[in-house]
N, C-alpha and C positions, 0 to 999 in steps of 0.2 A: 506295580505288580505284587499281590500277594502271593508267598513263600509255602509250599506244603511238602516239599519233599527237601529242603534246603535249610538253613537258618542262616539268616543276616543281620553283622552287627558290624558298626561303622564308631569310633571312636580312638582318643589319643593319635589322627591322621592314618590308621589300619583300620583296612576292611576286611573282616574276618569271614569267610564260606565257609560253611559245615555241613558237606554232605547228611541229611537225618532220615537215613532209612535204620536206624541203628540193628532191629530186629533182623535183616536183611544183608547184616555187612554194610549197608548201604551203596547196594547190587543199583548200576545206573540201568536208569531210565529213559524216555524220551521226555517224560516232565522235569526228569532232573537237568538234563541237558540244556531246556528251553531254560529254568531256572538259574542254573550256574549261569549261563548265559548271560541273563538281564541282570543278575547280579553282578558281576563281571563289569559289564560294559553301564550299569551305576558307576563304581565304583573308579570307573575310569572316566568318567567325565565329570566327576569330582571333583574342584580343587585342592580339598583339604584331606584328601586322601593322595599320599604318597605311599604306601605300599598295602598289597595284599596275600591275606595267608590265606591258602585253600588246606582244610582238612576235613577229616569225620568223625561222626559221632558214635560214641561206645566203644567197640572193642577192634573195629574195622575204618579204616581207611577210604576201600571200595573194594569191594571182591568180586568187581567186573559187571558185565554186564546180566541185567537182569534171566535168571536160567529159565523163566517161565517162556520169553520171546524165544530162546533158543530150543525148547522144548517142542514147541510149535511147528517152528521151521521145520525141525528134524522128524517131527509125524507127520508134518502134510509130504514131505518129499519135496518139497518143491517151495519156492519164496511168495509167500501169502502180499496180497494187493499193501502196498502201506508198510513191508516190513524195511526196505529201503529206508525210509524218513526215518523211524524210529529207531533204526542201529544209526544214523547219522552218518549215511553214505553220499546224502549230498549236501554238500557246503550253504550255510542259509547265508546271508546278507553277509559283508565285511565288517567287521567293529570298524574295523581302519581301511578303509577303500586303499589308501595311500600306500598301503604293504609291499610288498613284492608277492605273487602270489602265492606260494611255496607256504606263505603264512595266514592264507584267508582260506584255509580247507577246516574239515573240522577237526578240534582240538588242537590244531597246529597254528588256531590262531594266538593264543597265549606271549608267544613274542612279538607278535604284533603291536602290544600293547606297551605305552610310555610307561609303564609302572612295573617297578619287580612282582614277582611273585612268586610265593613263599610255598612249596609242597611241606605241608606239617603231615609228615605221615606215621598217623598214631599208630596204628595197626594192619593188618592186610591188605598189601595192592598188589590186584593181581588182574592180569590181562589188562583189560580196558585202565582197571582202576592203577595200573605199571603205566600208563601211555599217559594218562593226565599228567602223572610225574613228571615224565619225560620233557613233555614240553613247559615245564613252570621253569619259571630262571636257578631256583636254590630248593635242594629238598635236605632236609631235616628229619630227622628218623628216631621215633621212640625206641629203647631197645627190646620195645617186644614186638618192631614191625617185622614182616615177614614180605617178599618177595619174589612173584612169579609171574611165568608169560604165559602160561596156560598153554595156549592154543594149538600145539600141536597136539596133546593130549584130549582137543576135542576134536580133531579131524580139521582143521582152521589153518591159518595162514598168519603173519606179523600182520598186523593190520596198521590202518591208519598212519601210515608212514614209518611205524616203530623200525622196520630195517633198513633204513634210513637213518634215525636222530640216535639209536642202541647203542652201533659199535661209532657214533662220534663223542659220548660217554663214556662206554665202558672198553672200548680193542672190538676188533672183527672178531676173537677168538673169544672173548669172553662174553659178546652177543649171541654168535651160533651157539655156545657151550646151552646159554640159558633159553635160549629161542629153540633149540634141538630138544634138549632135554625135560624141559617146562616143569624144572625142579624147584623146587620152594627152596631161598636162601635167607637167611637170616641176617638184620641190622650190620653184622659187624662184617660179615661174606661181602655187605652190598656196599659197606664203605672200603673195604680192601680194593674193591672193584674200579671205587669213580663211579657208583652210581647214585650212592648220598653225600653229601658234602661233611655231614656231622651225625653221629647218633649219641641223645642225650636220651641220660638215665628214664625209665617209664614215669618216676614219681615227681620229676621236674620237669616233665617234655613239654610239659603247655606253657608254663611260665619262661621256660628257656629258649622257646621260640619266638616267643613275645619280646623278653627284652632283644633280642636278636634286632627284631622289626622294630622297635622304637628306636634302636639305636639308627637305622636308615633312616627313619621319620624325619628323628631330631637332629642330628648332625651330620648329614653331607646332605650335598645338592641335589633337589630334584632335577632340574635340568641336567646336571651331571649324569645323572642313572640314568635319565630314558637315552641320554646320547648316548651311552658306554653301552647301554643295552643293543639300542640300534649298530652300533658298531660291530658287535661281536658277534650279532645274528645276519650279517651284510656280508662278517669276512670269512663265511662260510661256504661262499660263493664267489670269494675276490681271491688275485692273485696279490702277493703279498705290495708289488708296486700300486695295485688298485686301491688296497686297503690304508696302505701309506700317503698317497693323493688325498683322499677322505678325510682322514684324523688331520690331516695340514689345511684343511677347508674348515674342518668342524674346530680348530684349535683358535683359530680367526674369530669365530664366532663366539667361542667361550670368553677369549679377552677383552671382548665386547659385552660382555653381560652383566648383570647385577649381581647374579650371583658369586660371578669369579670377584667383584670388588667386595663382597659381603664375607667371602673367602680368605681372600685378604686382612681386610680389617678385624674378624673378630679375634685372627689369629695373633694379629699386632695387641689389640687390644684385653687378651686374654679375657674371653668372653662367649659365654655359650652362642653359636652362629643363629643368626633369622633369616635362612634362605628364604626366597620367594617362589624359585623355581625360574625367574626370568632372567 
């Protein structure tokens, strides 16, 4: 599939996504959707891709969804034939049939997927472009990103699960505050918060995100991460005896593996690791 509103580059085991509506914020689309998409689900049936970073280009992040479709809506009064599909109100095919469903809706498929993935949020994410966030495993914050939920401020609702995955991030109180309010907060508001993991300086955010992910690439286990991943999107919905069953199922299976003796040995042997991922 050729890329027109996207940029993909696959290298050093990271698949890089670059939102490139740059002139635009890079305001999502229904073509960017379909594009992150097969990028995405590339870059996941990969093998020699162990993680990926999703970011944007220029001075934005995503600044939500595109205002032209919502300009529309709100002149005709009414939801024009097709406007459905292209705000992606309904779920297209599964990446991972195998999910639970909770995670084959859209945007909320992102933990579905065996591989991390990395929110490199250069600059403004806001509404829509706040909810891709949400669902990537780690987001990373330039300190000139800015963040907000917009949508009560256009008459809207949390959408796409956001009052749901918000306060299991940030507190119930510090969800409504930003879901009520639809205040724009700054990098450092949003790591106070638990809603970035890290904000690194603007004039090293690219490279400091990177080595981040190379450091996942190259030294710990693929199979490691997608399990711990799978784990921790499972025990969201487990009680904690259920969750405990699991990890003693999945602990069987790791001391079976090649990676755990590949874990082993390089450690004995002082020696950069060759996971396989098996």
């Amino acid at each position: 599939m050729s890329f027109e509103q996207i940029l993909f580059d696959i290298s050093d085991r990271i698949a890089t996504i670059t939102l490139h509506r740059p002139d635009k914020l890079n305001a999502w689309t229904a073509q960017m959707d379909q594009e992150v998409r097969a990028a995405i689900a590339t870059a996941e049936a990969d093998p020699e891709v162990r993680v990926i970073i999703l970011t944007g280009a220029g001075r934005g992040f995503c600044a939500g969804a595109d205002m032209s479709l919502l300009q529309s809506i709100a002149g005709a009064g009414s939801i024009p034939d097709g406007t459905h599909q292209a705000l992606g109100h309904h779920a297209p095919a599964a990446l991972n049939p195998n999910a639970r469903p909770d995670f084959q809706r859209k945007y909320s498929y992102f933990p579905s997927l065996s591989k991390p993935i990395i929110a490199a949020i250069n600059g403004h994410a806001v509404g829509l472009g706040l909810i891709l966030t949400l669902y990537c495993d780690l987001r990373f914050a330039s300190s000139d990103a800015k963040f907000g939920t917009a949508f009560a401020r256009r008459g809207l609702i949390a959408e796409y699960g956001m009052a749901w995955m918000l306060p299991k991030l940030i507190g119930h109180a510090n969800a409504l505050d930003l879901l009520f309010s639809a205040r724009i907060i700054e990098a450092d508001e949003a790591a106070k918060m638990g809603l970035v993991n890290r904000v690194i300086p603007a004039e090293t955010f690219s490279d400091g995100v990177r080595q981040y992910a190379l450091e996942l690439a190259n030294n710990v286990s693929p199979r490691s991460m997608s399990v711990i991943k799978k784990q921790v999107y499972d025990a969201m919905f487990q009680t904690l005896e259920e969750a405990t069953m699991a990890s003693e199922e999945a602990m069987v299976s790791s001391l079976r593996s090649d990676d755990f003796k590949e874990g082993v040995a390089h450690f004995l042997e002082k020696r950069a690791p060759n996971f396989t991922g098996k």
